[in-house]
BAVEX-139463 format. One record per residue (C-alpha): chain; x, y, z; residue number from 1. Coordinates in steps of 0.2 Angstrom, whole numbers, padded with zeros to 4 digits, m for minus. Example, Ala and Ser with C-alpha at 12.3 -4.5 7.8 and 13.67 -1.06 7.14 Angstrom:
{"A"; {0062; m0022; 0039}; 1}
{"A"; {0068; m0005; 0036}; 2}
***
This chain:
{"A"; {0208; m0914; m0213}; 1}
{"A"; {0199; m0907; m0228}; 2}
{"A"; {0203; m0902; m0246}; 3}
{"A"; {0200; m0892; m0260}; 4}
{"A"; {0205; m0883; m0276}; 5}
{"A"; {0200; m0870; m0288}; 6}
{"A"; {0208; m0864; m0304}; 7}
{"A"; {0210; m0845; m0307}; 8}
{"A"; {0209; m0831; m0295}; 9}
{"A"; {0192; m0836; m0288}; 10}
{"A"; {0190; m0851; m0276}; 11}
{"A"; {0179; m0864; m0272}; 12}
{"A"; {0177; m0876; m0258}; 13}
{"A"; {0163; m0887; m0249}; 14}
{"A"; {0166; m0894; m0230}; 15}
{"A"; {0173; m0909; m0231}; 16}
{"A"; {0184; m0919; m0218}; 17}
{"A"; {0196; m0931; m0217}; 18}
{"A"; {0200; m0930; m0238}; 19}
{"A"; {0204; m0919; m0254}; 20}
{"A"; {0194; m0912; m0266}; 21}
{"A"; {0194; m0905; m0283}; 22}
{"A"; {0183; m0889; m0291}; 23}
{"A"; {0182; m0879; m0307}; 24}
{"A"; {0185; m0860; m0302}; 25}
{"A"; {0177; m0844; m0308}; 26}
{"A"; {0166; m0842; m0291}; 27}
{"A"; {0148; m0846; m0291}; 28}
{"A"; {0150; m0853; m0308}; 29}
{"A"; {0160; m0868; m0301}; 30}
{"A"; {0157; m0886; m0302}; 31}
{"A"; {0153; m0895; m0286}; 32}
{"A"; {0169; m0903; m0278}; 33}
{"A"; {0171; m0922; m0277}; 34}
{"A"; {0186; m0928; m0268}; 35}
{"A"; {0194; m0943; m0257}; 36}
{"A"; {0203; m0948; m0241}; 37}
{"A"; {0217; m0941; m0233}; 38}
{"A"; {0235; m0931; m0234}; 39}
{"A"; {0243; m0943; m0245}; 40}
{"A"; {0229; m0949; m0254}; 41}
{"A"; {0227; m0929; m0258}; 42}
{"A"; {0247; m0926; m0261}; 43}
{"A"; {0247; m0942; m0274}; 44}
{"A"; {0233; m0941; m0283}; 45}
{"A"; {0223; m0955; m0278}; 46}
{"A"; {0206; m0958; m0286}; 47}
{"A"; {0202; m0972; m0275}; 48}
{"A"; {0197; m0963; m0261}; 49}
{"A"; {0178; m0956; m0252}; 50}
{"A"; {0178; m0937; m0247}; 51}
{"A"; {0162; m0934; m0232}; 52}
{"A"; {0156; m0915; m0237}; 53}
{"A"; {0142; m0904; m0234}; 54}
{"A"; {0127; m0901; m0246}; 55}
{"A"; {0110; m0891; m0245}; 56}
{"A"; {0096; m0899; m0256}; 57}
{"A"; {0082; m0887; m0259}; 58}
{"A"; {0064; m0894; m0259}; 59}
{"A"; {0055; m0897; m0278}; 60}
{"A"; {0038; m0893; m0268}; 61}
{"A"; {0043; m0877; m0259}; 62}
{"A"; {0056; m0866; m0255}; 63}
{"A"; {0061; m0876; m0240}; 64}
{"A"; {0082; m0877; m0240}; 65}
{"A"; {0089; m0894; m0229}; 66}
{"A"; {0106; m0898; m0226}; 67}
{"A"; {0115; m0913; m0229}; 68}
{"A"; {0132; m0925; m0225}; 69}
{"A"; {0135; m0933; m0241}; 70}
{"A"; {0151; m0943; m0247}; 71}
{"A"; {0160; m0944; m0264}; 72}
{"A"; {0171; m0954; m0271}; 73}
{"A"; {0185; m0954; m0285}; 74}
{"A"; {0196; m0938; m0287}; 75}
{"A"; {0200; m0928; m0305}; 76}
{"A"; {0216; m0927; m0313}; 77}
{"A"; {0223; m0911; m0310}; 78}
{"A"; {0223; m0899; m0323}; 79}
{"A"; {0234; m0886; m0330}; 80}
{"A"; {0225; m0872; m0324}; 81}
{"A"; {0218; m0881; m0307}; 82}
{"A"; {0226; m0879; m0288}; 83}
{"A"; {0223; m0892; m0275}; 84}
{"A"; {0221; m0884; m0258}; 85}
{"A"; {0219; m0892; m0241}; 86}
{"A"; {0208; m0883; m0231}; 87}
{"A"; {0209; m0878; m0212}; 88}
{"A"; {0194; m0865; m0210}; 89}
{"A"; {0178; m0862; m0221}; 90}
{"A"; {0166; m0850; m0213}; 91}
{"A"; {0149; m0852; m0216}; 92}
{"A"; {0139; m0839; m0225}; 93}
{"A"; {0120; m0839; m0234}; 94}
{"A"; {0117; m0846; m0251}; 95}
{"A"; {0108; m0836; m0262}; 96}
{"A"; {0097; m0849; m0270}; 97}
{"A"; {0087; m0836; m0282}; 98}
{"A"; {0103; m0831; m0287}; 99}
{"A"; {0109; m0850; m0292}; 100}
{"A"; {0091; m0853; m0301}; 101}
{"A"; {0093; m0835; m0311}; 102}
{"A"; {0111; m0842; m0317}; 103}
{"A"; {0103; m0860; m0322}; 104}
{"A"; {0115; m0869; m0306}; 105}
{"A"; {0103; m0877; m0298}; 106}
{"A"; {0105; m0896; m0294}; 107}
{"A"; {0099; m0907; m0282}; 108}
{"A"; {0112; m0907; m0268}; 109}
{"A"; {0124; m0889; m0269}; 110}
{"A"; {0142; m0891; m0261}; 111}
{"A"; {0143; m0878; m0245}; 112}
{"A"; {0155; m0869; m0241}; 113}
{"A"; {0166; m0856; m0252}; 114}
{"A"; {0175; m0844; m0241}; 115}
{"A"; {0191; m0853; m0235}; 116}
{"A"; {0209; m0853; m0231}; 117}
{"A"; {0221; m0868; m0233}; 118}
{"A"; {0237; m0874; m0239}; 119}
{"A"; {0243; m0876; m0256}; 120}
{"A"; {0246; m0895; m0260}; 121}
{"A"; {0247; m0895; m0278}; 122}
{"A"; {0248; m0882; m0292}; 123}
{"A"; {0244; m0888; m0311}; 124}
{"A"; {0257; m0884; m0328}; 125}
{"A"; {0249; m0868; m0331}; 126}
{"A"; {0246; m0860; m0312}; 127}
{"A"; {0262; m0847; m0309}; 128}
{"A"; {0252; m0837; m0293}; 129}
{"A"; {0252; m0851; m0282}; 130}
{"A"; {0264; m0863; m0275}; 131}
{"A"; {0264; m0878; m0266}; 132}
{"A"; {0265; m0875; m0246}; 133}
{"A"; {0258; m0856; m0247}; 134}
{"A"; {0247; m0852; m0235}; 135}
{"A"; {0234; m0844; m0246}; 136}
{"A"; {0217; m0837; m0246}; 137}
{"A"; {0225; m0826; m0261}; 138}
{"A"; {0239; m0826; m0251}; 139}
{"A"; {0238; m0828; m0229}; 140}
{"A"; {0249; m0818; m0219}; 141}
{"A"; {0258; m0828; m0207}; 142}
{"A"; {0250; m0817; m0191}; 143}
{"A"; {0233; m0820; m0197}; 144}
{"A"; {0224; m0837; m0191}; 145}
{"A"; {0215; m0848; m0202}; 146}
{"A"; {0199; m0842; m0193}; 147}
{"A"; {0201; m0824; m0196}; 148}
{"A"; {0207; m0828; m0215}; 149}
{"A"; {0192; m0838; m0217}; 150}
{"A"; {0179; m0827; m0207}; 151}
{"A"; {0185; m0809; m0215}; 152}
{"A"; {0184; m0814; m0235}; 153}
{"A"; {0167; m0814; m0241}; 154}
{"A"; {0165; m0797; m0229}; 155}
{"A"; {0179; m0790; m0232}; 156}
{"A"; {0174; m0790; m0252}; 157}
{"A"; {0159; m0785; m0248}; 158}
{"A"; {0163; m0769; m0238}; 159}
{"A"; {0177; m0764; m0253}; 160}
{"A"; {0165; m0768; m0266}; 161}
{"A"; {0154; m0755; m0259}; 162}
{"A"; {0164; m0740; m0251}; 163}
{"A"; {0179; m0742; m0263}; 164}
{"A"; {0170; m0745; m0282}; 165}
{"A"; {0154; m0742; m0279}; 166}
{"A"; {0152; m0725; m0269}; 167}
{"A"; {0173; m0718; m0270}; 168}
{"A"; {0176; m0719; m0251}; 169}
{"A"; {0187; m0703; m0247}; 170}
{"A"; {0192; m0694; m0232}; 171}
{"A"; {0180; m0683; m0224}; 172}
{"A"; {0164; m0692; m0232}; 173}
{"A"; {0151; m0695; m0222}; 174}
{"A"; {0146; m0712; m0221}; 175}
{"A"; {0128; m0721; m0215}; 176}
{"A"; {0131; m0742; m0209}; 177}
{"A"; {0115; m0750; m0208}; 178}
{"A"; {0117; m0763; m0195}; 179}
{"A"; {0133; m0761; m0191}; 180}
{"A"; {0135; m0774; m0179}; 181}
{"A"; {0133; m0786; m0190}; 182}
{"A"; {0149; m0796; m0197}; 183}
{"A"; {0147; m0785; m0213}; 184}
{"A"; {0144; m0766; m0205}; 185}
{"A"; {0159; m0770; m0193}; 186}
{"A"; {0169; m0773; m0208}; 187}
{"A"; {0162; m0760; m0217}; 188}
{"A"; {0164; m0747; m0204}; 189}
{"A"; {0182; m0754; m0199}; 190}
{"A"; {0186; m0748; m0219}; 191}
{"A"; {0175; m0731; m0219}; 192}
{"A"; {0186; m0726; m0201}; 193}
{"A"; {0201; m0729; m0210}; 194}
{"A"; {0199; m0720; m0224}; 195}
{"A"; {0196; m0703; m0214}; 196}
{"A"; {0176; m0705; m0214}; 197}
{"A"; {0162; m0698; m0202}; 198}
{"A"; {0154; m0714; m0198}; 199}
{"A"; {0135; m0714; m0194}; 200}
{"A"; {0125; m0731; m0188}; 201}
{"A"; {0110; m0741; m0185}; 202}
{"A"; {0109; m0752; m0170}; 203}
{"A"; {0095; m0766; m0168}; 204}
{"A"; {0095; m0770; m0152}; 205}
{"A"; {0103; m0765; m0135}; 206}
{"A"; {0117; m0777; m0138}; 207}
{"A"; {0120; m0771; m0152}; 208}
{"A"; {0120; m0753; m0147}; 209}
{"A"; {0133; m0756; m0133}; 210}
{"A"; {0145; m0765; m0144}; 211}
{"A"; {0144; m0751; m0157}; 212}
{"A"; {0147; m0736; m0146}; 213}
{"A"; {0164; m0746; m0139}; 214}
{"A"; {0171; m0745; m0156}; 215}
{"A"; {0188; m0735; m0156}; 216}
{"A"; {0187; m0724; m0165}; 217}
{"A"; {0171; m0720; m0161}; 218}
{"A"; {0156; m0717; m0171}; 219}
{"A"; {0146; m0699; m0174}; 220}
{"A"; {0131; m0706; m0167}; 221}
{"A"; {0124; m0722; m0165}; 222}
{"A"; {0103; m0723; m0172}; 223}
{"A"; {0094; m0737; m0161}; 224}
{"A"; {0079; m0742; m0171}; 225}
{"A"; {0076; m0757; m0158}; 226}
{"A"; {0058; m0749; m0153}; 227}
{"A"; {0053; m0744; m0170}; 228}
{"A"; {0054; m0723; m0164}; 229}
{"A"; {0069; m0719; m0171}; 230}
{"A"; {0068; m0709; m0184}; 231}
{"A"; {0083; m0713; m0197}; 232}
{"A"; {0082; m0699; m0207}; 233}
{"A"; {0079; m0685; m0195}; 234}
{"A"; {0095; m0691; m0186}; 235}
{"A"; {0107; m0692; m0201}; 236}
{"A"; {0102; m0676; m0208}; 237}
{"A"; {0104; m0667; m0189}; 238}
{"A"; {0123; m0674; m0188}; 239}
{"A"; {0126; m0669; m0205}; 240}
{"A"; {0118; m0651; m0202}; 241}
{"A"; {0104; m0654; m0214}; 242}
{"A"; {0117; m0659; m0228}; 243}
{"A"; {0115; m0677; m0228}; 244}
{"A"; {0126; m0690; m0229}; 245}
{"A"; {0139; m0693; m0243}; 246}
{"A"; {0137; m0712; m0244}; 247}
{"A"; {0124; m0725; m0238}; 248}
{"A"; {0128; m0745; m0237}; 249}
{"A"; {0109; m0751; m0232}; 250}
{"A"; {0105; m0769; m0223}; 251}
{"A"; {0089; m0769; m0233}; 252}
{"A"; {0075; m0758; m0233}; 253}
{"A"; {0055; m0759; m0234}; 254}
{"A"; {0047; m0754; m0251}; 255}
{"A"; {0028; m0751; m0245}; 256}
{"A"; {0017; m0745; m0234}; 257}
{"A"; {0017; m0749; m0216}; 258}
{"A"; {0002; m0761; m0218}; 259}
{"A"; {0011; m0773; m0230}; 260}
{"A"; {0026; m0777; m0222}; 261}
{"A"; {0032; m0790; m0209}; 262}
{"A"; {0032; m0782; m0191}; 263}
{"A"; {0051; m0785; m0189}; 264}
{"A"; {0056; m0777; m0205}; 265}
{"A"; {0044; m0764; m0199}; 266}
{"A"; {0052; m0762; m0187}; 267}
{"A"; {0071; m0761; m0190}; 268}
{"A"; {0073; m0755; m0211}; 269}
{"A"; {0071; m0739; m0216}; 270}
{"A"; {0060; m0734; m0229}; 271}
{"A"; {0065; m0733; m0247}; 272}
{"A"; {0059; m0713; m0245}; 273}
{"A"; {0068; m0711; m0228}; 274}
{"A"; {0087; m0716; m0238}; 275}
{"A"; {0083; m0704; m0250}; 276}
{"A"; {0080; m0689; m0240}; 277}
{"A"; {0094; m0692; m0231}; 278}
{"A"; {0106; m0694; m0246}; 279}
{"A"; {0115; m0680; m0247}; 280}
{"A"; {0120; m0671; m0267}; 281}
{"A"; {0132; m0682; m0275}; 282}
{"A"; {0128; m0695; m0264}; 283}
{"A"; {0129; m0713; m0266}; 284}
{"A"; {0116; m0727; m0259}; 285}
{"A"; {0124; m0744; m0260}; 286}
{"A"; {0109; m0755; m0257}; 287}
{"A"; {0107; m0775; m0255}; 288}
{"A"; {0090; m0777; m0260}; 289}
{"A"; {0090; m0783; m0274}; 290}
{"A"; {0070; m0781; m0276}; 291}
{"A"; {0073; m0765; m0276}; 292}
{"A"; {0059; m0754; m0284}; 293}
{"A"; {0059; m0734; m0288}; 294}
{"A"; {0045; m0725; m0293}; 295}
{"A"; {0046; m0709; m0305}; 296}
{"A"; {0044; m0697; m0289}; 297}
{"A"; {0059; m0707; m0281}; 298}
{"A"; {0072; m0706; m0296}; 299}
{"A"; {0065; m0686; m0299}; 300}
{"A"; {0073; m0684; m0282}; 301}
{"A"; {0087; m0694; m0285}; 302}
{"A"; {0091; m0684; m0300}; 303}
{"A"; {0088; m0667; m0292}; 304}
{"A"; {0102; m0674; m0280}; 305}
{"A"; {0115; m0679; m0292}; 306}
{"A"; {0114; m0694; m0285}; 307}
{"A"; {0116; m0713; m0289}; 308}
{"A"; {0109; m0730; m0282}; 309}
{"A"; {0122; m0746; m0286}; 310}
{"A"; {0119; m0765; m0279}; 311}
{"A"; {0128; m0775; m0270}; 312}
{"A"; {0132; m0793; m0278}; 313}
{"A"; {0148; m0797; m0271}; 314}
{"A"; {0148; m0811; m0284}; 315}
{"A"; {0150; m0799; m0300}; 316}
{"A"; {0168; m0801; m0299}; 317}
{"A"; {0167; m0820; m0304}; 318}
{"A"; {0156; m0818; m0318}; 319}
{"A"; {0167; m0809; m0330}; 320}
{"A"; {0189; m0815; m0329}; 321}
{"A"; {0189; m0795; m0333}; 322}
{"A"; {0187; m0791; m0317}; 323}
{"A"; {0197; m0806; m0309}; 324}
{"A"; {0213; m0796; m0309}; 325}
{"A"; {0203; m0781; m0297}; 326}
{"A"; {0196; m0796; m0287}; 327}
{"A"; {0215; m0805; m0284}; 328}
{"A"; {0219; m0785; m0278}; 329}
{"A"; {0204; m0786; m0267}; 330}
{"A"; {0207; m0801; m0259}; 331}
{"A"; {0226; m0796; m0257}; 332}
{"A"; {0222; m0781; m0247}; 333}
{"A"; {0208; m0786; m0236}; 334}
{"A"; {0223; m0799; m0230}; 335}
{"A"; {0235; m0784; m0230}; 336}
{"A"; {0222; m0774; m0218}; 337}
{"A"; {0218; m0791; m0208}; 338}
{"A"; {0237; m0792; m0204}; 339}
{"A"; {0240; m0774; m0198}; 340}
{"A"; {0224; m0775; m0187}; 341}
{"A"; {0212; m0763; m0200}; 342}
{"A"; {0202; m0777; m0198}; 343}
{"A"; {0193; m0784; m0183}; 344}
{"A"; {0180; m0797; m0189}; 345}
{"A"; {0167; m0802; m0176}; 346}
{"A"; {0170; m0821; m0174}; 347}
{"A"; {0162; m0834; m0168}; 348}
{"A"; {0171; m0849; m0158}; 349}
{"A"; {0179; m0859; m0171}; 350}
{"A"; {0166; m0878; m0174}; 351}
{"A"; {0169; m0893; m0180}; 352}
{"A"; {0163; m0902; m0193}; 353}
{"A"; {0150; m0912; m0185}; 354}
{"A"; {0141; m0895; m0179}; 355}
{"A"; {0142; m0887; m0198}; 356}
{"A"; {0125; m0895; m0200}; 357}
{"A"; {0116; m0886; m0187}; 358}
{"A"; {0126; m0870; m0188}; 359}
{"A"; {0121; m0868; m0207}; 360}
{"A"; {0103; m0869; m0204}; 361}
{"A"; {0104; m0854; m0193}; 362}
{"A"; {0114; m0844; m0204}; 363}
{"A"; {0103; m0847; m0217}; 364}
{"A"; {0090; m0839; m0208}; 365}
{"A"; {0101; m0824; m0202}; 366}
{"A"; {0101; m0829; m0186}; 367}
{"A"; {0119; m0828; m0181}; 368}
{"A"; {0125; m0812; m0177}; 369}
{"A"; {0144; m0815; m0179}; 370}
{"A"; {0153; m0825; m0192}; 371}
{"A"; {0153; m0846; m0191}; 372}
{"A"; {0169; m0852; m0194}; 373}
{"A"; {0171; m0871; m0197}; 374}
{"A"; {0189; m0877; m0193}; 375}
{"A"; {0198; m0891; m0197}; 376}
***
């Protein structure tokens, strides 16, 4: 069994079995969790009590990240503002670490894990959303698993972030997916499709290729860039009729010439030129590079077009409570979608705990294609 809380609309967690926990909310602002040992311990408010989590450490040498099992003891006092969750699934995403240094949150051991669902224990003087015994991640409908509620947040913001407020998804918009068979592009094209969208994608390998063109409904055209021929641009501006596509949601993209850059990015990202001749006027590029770099030639054409580049940092909704209100709406609606079948993650088999050690280290070198779920 595992437990943990966060105050506010954003929540917090670290794997942890066998115990409860206790976090500040806000996102990637939040404390790291301590916590102690079983139901009751958790329901009572025992302090004298050891929590087992998971925690990455990141080398002072180099930018080597390790994971470790560590265990805490003595519990908080709940707060007013705090809710005590026990937590059945956490999927396992990356950790931005240059993102924790730039926001001075670096220590020497980080809690994992952040996208969970769980049960409601505990609910402080001041916390009216919640109650004791929902099923929440904001709030679980009953036909959605703990897996699914767990594996589907972090994407499922992700992909409205991005076709909802940063490029005004419509009907009849054409839409360009890089990657789209990863967890995020299936989510993202699961959105785009129901929106009424011309859906356009990138495969990187032959896997990936089938599993796309099996979609229902189907996709315009599926680009394979697995041998490094495909020509991104060429394609996207033959299906559009030399129009261009309305919106772009990128998996990364090279920045230089062909002799400076890794022979597997090389091979699978476009070019930085290749999105923006492809963009079509009023278009929108939704990029997660966040090294992005434009020289004056590339923003000319971009203002030639009407069009404009936005990032995607999922996290920008926990660093402002101004925007925790859109975020809880968020949230409530990727459930919604989840429930009615919108939404069809990509899921790994569940793991246990034990295994969260392993399984983190390949996801934080993208090497899981579907989401890893850890389930209590």
């Amino acid at each position: 069994m595992a437990f943990s809380t966060a105050s506010g609309p954003g929540v917090t967690s670290y794997l942890a079995n066998g115990s409860s926990a206790w976090a500040s909310g806000g996102g990637p602002s939040a404390k790291g969790l301590q916590g102690g040992g079983g139901e009751d311990a958790g329901r009572w408010g025992s302090s004298e009590v050891t929590m087992k989590g998971l925690y990455f450490q990141k080398s002072s040498t180099n930018e080597e990240i390790t994971f470790v099992f560590q265990e805490r003891e003595n519990l908080p006092v709940v707060e007013d503002n705090y809710v005590k969750l026990q937590v059945k699934a956490c999927a396992l995403s990356q950790i931005n670490t240059k993102l924790l240094a730039e926001m001075k949150m670096e220590k020497d051991f980080f809690p994992v894990g952040r996208e969970i669902a769980g049960i409601v224990l505990d609910v402080g003087s001041k916390v009216s959303f919640f109650q004791p015994d929902d099923e929440v991640v904001v709030h679980k409908p009953e036909k959605v698993t703990w897996t699914e509620a767990a594996g589907t947040i972090r994407d499922g913001v992700r992909a409205y972030t991005a076709l909802h407020y940063l490029s005004h998804l419509s009907p009849g918009k054409s839409v360009l997916i890089m990657d789209g068979a990863s967890a995020l592009g299936m989510i993202a094209i699961q959105l785009a499709h129901h929106r009424g969208a011309k859906v356009i994608s990138t495969a990187g390998s032959l896997e990936d290729k089938q599993c796309l063109e099996r979609l229902r409904p189907s996709l315009a055209r599926v680009i394979d860039v697995s041998n490094g021929k495909a020509h991104v641009a060429e394609s996207c501006l033959e299906e559009t009729g030399g129009l261009g596509v309305d919106i772009i949601l990128d998996a990364g993209v090279r920045l230089y010439s062909k002799d400076d850059e890794p022979a597997v990015k090389l091979q699978l990202l476009p070019h930085k030129h290749d999105i923006i001749t492809l963009l079509g006027v009023g278009g929108h590029w939704v990029t997660t590079e966040e090294n992005l770099q434009l020289d004056p030639p590339d923003s000319h054409c971009l203002f030639l077009k009407g069009a404009t580049v936005a990032f995607l940092n999922d996290e920008v909704w926990n660093l402002s409570n101004v925007q925790q209100g859109k975020y809880l709406c968020i949230l409530k609606d990727v459930m919604e979608k989840l429930s009615s079948g919108v939404f069809r993650p990509q899921l790994d088999e569940p793991i246990p705990l034990y295994e969260a050690k392993v399984t983190m280290e390949v996801v934080q070198k993208n090497q899981a294609r579907k989401k890893q779920v850890v389930q209590f």
